[in-house]
C-alpha positions in Angstrom: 25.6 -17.6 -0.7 21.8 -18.1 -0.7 21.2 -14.8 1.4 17.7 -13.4 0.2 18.6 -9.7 -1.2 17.8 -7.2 1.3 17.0 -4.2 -0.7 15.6 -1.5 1.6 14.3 0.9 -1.6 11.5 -1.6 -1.7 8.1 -1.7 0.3 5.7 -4.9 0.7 2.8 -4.0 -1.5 0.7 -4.1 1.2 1.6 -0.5 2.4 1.9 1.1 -0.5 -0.2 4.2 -0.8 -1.9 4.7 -4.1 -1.3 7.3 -6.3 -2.6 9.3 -8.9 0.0 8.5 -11.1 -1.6 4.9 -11.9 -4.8 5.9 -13.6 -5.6 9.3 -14.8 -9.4 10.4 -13.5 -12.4 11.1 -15.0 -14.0 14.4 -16.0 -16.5 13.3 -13.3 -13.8 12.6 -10.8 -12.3 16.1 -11.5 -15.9 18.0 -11.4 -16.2 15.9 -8.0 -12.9 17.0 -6.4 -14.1 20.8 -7.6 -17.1 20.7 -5.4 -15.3 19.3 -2.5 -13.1 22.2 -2.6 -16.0 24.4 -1.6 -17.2 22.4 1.3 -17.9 18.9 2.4 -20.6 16.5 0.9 -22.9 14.3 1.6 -21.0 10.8 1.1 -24.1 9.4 -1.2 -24.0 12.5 -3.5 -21.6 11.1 -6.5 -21.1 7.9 -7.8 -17.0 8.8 -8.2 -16.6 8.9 -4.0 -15.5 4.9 -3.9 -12.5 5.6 -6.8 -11.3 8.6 -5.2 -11.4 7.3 -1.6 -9.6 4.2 -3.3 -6.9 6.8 -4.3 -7.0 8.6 -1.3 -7.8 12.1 -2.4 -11.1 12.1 -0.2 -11.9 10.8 3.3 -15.2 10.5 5.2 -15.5 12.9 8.3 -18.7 12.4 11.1 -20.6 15.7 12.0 -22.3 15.8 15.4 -25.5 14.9 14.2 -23.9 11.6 13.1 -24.2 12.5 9.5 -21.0 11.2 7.0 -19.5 13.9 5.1 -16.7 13.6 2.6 -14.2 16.1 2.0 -10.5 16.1 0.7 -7.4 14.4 1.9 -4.0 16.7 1.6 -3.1 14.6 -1.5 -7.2 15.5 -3.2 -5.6 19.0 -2.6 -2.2 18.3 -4.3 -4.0 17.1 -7.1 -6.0 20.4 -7.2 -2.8 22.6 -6.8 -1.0 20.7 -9.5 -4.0 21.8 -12.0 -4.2 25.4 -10.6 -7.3 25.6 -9.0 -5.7 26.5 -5.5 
């Protein structure tokens, strides 16, 4: 009778993935995701880099001369295709 419910539909907030479907972003946020769909850049270049790597729609990459790069995740892509750009 007191058997904790097991719903499997849920998952420990711990692993949930954000998404963009929680906050809306920022003209700034958008301009930045433009630029990364042209190439990589520097990780320092825009203030908007921590919010969208909190999101996950971009990711820090290493080049070979040890230099951090960010660029965009699948789902920074997504939110580009759902606007039209790609």
């Amino acid at each position: 009778m007191n058997q904790p419910d097991q719903n499997t539909n849920e998952t420990p907030a711990t692993a949930r993935k954000p998404t963009m479907l929680r906050r809306l972003l920022s003209h700034h946020e958008l301009a930045t995701l433009l630029l990364l769909l042209h190439a990589p850049i520097d990780a320092s270049a825009k203030p908007e880099i921590p919010q969208l790597y909190e999101a996950g729609l971009v990711e820090t990459i290493s080049s070979d001369a040890g230099v951090s790069h960010i660029r965009l995740t699948q789902e920074g892509n997504a939110v580009l295709r759902g606007l039209g750009v790609r």
